[in-house]
N, C-alpha and C positions, 0 to 999 in steps of 0.2 A: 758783661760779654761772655766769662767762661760759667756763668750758673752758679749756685748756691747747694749743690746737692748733699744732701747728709743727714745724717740720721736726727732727730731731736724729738725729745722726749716733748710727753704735751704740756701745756701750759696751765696747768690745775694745779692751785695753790692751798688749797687747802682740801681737808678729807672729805671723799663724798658721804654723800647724806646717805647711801646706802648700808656704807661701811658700821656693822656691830661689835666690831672688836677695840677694847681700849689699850691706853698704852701702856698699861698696866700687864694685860695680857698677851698682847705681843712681846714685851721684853721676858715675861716667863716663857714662852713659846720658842721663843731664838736662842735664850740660853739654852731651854731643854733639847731644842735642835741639836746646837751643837754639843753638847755635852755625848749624846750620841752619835759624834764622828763628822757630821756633815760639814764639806767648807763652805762657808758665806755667798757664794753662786748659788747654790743647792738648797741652802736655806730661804733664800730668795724666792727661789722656783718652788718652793714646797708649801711658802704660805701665799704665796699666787694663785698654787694650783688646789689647795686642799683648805685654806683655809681664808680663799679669797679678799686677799689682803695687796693691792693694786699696787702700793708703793711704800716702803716701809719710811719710807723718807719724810713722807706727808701726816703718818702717823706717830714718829717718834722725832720729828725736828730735825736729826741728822741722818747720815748716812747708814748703811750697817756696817761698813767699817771704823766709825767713828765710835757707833754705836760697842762695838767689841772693842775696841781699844778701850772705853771707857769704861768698860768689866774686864780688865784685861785679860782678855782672851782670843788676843790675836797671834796665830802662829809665826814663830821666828823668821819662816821665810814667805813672804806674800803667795799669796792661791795663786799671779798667773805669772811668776816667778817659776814656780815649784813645775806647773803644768808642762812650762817651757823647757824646762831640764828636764820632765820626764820623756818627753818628748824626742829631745837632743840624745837621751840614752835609748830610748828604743831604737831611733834611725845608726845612731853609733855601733847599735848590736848587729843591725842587718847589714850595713858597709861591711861587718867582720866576716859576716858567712857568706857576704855577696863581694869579692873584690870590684868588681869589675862595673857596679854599678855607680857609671859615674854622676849619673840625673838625682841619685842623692847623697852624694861627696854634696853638691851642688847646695841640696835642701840642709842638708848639715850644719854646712858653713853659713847660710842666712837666719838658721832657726840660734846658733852659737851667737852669731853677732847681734841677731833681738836681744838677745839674754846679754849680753856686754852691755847694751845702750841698757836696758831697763836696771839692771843694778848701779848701772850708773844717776839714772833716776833717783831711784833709793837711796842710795848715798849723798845724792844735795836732798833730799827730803828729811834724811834721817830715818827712814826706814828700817836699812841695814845699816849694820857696824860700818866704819869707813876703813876697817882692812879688811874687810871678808871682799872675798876674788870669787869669781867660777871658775872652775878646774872638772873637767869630766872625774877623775875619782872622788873628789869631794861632792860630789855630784848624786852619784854614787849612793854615799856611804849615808847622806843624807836623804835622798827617795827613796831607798828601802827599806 
């Protein structure tokens, strides 16, 4: 009655027959990726668009998250973790020079409580430590 809408990935199980990259060379690729800075989205998007590579998933078995965990080289605080705090600090800066703008008091407060529910996430997952908290200065001290 209310629909099924939502996004899903397609149902291709294994790599295409056009695909010339092994997985050999993908995992030199991702590491060199990252070793020059980029976070795991970007890495993503860089062998999609440059080195047309459809899903890393279908070529290396798991995920690329799994996949950096399994070199560890996964950074202390998750990519949409960090993004969401970077996020929470720029809108915190602009409340400071704008009082009076209460439409993102508003955005603040729902972009903070994302970030509460997701470390809390992390926390039954093991992700983060289970006393690490959010706090706008540790916020801070850690995206800059």
């Amino acid at each position: 009655k209310k629909g099924s809408s939502r996004s899903r990935p397609p149902t291709v199980a294994k790599t295409p027959a056009w695909l010339d990259v092994s997985k050999e060379e993908l995992e030199k690729t991702i590491m060199k990726l990252h070793d020059t800075g980029l976070p795991t989205s970007r890495i993503g998007l860089t062998l999609r668009d440059q080195y047309g590579v459809p899903s890393t998933k279908l070529v290396l078995g798991k995920s690329m998250t799994g996949f950096m965990k399994e070199n560890k080289a996964l950074p202390d605080i998750p990519e949409d973790l960090g993004n969401l705090m970077r996020k929470a600090l720029h809108v915190r800066k602009h409340i400071k020079a704008n009082k009076k703008d209460v439409h993102n008091k508003r955005a603040l407060q729902l972009t903070e409580n994302k970030i509460r529910r997701l470390v809390k996430y992390y926390h039954d997952s093991g992700r983060l430590a289970p006393d690490w908290t959010y706090s706008p200065e540790t916020a801070e001290i850690l995206i800059s």
